[in-house]
C-alpha positions in Angstrom: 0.0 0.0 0.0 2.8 2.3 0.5 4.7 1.7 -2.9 1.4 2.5 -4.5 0.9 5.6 -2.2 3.8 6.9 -3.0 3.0 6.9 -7.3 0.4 8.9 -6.9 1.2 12.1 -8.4 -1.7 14.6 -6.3 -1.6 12.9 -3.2 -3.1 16.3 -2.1 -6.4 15.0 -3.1 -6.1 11.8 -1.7 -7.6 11.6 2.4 -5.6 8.7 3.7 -8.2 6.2 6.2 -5.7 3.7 8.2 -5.9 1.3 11.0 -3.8 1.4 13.8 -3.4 -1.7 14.3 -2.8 -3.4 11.5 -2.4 -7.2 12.1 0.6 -9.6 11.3 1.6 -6.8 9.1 5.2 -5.6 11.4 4.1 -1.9 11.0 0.8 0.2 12.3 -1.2 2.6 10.8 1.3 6.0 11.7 4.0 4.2 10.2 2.0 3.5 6.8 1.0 7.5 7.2 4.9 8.8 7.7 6.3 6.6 5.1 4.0 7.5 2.5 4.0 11.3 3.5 0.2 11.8 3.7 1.0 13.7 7.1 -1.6 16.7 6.4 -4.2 14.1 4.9 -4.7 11.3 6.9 -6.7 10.4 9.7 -6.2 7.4 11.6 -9.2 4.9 12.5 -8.9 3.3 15.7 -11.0 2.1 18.8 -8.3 0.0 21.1 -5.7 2.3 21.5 -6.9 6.1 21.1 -6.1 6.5 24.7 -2.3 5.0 23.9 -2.3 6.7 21.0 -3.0 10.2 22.5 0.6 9.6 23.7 2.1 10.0 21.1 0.0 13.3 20.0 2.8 15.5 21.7 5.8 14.1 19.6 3.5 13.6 16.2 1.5 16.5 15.8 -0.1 15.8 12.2 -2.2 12.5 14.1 -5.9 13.1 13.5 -7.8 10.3 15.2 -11.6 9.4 14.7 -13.0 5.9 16.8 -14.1 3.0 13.9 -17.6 3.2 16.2 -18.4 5.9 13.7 -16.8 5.5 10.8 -20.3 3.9 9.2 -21.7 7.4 9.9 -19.1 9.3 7.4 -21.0 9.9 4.2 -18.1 9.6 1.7 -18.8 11.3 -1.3 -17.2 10.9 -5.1 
């Protein structure tokens, strides 16, 4: 997912949705956001470790967080 993240040529209008957790994979979901350098459009998705995660808000200030409890709620439009 990052190789083709980073061919897109406008990443500017691309809004980046990741996991945090992101299983058997060796990496999470802030990793996937810094190595493909979507830092001002990504959010990441997460339930189990928004507290944890708030952490790390200090030292990575682009981290937007939204809980996947409402992520069926977002009306995504094309």
């Amino acid at each position: 997912a990052i190789d083709y993240i980073n061919t897109i040529e406008k990443k500017e209008k691309v809004l980046l949705l990741t996991a945090y957790r992101l299983d058997g994979k060796g990496i999470n979901g802030i990793e996937v956001i810094e190595r493909s350098k979507m830092q001002n459009q990504s959010v990441l998705v997460t339930n189990t470790y928004i507290s944890k995660i708030k952490e790390f808000n200090e030292k990575i200030k682009f981290l937007k967080l939204f809980a996947k409890v409402f992520i069926n709620d977002i009306p995504i439009v094309v």
